[in-house]
C-alpha positions as CSV (number, residue, x, y, z in Angstrom):
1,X,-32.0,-5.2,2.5
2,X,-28.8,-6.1,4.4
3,X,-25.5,-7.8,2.9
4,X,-26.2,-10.8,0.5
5,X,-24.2,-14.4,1.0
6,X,-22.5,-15.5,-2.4
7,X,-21.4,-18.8,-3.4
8,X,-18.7,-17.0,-5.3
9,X,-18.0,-13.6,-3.7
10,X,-16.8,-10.7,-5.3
11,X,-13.2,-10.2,-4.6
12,X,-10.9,-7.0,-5.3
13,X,-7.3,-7.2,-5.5
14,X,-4.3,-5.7,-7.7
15,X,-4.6,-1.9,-6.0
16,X,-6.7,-0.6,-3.0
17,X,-10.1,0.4,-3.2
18,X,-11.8,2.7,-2.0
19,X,-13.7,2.1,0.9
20,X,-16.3,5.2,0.0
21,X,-16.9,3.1,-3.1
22,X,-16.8,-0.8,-1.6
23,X,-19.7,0.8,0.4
24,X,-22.0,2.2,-2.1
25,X,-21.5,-0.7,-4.1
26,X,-22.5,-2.7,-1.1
27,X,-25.3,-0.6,-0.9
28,X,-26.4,-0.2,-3.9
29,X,-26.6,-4.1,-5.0
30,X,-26.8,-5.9,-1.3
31,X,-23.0,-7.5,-1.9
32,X,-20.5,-7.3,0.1
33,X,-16.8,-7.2,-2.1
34,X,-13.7,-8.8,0.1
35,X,-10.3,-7.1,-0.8
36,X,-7.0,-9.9,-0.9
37,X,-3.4,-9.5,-1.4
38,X,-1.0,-11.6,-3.6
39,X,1.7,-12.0,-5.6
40,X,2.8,-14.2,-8.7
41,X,5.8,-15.7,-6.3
42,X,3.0,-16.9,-4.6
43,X,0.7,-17.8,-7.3
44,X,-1.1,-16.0,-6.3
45,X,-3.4,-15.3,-3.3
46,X,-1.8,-14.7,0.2
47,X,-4.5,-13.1,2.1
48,X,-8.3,-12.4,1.6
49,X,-11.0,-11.2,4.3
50,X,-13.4,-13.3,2.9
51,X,-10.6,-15.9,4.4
52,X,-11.8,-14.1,7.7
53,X,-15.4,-14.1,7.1
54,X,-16.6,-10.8,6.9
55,X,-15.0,-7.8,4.6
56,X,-13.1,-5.0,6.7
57,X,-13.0,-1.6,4.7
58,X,-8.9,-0.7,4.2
59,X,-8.2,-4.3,4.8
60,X,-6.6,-7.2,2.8
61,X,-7.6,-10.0,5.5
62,X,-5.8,-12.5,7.1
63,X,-3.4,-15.2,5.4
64,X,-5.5,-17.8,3.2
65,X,-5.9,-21.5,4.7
66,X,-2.0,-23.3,4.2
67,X,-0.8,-20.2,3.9
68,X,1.4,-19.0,6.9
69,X,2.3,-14.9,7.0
70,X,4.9,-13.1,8.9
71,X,5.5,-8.8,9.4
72,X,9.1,-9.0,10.3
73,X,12.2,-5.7,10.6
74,X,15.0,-5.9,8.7
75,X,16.5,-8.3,10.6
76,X,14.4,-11.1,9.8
77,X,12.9,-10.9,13.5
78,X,8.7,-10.5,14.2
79,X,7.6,-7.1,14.8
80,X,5.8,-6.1,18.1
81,X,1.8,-6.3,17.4
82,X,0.5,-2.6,15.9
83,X,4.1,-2.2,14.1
84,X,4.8,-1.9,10.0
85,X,6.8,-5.1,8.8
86,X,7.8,-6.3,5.6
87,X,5.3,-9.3,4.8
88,X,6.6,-12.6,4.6
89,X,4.7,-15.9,3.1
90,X,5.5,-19.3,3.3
91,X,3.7,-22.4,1.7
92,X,3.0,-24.9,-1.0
93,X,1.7,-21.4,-2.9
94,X,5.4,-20.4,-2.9
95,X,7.5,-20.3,-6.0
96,X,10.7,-22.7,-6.1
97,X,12.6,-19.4,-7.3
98,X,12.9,-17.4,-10.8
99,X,14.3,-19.4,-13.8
100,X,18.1,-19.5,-14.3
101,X,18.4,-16.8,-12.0
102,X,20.1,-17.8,-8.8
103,X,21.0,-14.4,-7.7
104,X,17.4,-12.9,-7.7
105,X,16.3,-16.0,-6.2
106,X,18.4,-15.7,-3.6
107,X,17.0,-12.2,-2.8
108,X,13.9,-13.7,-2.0
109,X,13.7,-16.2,-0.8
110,X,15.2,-17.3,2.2
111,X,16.9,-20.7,3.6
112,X,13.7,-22.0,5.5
113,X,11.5,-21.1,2.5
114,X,9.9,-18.0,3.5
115,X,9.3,-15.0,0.3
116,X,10.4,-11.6,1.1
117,X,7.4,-9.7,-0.6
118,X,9.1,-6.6,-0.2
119,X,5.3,-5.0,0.5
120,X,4.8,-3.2,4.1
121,X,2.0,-4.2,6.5
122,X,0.7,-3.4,9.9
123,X,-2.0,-6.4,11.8
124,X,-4.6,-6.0,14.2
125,X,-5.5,-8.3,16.7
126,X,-7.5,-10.5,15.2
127,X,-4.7,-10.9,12.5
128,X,-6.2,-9.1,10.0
129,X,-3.6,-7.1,7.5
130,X,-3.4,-3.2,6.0
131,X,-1.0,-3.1,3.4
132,X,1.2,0.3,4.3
133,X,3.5,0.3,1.1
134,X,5.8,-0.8,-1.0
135,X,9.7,-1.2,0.7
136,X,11.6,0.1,-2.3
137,X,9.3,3.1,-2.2
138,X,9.9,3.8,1.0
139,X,11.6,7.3,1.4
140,X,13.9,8.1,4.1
141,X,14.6,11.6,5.3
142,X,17.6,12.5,7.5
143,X,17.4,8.8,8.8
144,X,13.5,8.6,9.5
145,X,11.4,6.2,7.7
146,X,8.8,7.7,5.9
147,X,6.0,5.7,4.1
148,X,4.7,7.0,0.9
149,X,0.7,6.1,1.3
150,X,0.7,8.2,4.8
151,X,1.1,11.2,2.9
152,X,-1.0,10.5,0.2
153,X,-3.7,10.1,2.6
154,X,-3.2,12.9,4.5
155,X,-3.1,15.2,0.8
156,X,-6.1,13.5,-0.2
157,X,-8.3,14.9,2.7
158,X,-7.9,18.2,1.7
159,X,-11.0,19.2,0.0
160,X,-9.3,20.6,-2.9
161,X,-7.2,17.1,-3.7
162,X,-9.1,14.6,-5.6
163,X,-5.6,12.4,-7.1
164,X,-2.5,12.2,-5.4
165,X,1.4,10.5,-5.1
166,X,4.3,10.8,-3.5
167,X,7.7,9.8,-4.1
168,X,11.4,10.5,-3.0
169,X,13.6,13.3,-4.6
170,X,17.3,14.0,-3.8
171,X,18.3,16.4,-1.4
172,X,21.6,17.6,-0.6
173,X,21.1,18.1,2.8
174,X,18.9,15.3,4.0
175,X,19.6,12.8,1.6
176,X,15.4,12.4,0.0
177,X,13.1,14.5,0.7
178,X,9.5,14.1,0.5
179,X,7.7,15.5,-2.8
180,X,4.3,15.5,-4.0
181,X,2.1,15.3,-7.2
182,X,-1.5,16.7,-7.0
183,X,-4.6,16.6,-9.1
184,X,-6.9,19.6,-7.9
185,X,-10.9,19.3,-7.6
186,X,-12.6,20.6,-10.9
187,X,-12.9,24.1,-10.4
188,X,-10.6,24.6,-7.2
189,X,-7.0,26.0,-7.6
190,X,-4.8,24.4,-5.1
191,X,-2.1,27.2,-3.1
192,X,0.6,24.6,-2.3
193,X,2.1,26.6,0.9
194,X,-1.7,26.3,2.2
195,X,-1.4,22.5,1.0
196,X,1.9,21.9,2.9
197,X,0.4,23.8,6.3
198,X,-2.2,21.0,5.9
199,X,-0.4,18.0,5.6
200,X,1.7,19.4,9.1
201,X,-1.0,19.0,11.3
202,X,-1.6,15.7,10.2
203,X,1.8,14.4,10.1
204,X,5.5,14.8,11.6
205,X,7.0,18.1,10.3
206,X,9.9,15.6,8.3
207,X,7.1,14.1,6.1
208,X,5.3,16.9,5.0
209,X,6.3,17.6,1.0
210,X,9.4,20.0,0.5
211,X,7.9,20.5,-3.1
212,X,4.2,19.9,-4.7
213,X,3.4,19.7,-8.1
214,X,0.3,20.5,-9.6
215,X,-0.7,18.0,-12.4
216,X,-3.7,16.9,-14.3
217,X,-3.2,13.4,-13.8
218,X,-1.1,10.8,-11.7
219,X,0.6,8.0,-13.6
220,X,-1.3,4.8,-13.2
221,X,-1.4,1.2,-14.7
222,X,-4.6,0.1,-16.3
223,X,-5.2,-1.8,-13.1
224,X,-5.0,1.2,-11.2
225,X,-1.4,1.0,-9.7
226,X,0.5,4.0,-9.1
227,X,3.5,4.1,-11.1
228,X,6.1,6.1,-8.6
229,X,8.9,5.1,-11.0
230,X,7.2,7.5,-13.6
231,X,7.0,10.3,-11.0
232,X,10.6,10.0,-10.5
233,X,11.8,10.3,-14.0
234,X,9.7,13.9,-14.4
235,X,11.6,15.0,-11.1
């Protein structure tokens, strides 16, 4: 029957969703669901693709109206179009800073008012955004940058690999390495070497996972976040 107009759209926010899913909900009831991105410094909506029109599977949409959004390096200067930059936001949305906390505001917020959201995102050309990840998550082996999300994607198409997350470890000779927890498919048994050979033909030999771990579940918060921090502390 085609994609319903709502006066009041569904909207998903808080963690990614699955595009598999935003489509056979879409199918299933005729209504299209539009993903956003925000954060309580900037109370909180700072993109939407229902701000662009028309929803975009992996997508959180272009900034909100007042809103203005930058992907800059970490100099402070714009990235070139197709790179990862941290996302910056600036308008009336924007908090004045965190109570009696000088320091922490400081952290974030720069002179000219722009919030540093610490969050990683890549646009297209028509100014849409994909979040990438987190900055503090960010793991970096032997000087390369490498984003957590990228290898959780590229474990989760293995057939075997229904759950996944990544996280940094220490390593003695590259500084972090790259390791893995996995949740296997119900009756599948998951060879880690085999695993490992997978991930390496999807991704530069440095980001593939020096060490997998074969779990029942991956921590998450009730809203579906992954909790890395927890990862870390079972390391």
């Amino acid at each position: 029957t085609g994609v319903q107009t709502c006066a009041l759209p569904i909207l998903s926010g808080a963690a990614a969703l699955d595009p598999a899913r935003a489509r056979a909900f879409t199918e299933r009831f005729g209504i299209a669901i539009h993903e956003g991105y925000g954060l309580t410094e900037a109370a909180p909506i700072v993109t939407s693709t229902a701000a662009g029109g028309a929803p975009r599977h992996g997508s959180i949409g272009p900034s909100v109206p007042g809103v203005e959004v930058r992907l800059v390096d970490a100099n402070g200067d714009d990235v070139a179009a197709g790179d990862p930059g941290e996302i910056w936001v600036r308008g009336p949305n924007v908090f004045a800073g965190y109570w009696e906390d000088a320091e922490a505001t400081a952290r974030v917020l720069t002179d000219d008012g722009w919030l540093r959201t610490g969050d990683v995102a890549v646009a297209d050309a028509d100014g849409y955004l994909s979040l990438v990840d987190r900055l503090k998550d960010l793991i970096i082996v032997s000087g390369f940058n490498v984003y957590p999300v990228e290898v959780e994607d590229a474990l989760l198409a293995h057939d075997a690999v229904v759950d996944a997350a990544v996280a940094a470890v220490p390593d003695e000779r590259t500084g972090e390495a790259v390791a893995a927890w996995v949740v296997a498919a119900p009756g599948t048994a998951i060879d880690p070497d085999a695993l490992r050979a997978h991930v390496g033909t999807r991704l530069a030999r440095y980001k593939v996972p020096t060490r997998i771990t074969v779990v029942e579940s991956v921590p998450r918060s009730p809203a579906g976040k992954l909790l890395r921090r927890a990862l870390t502390k079972t390391a």
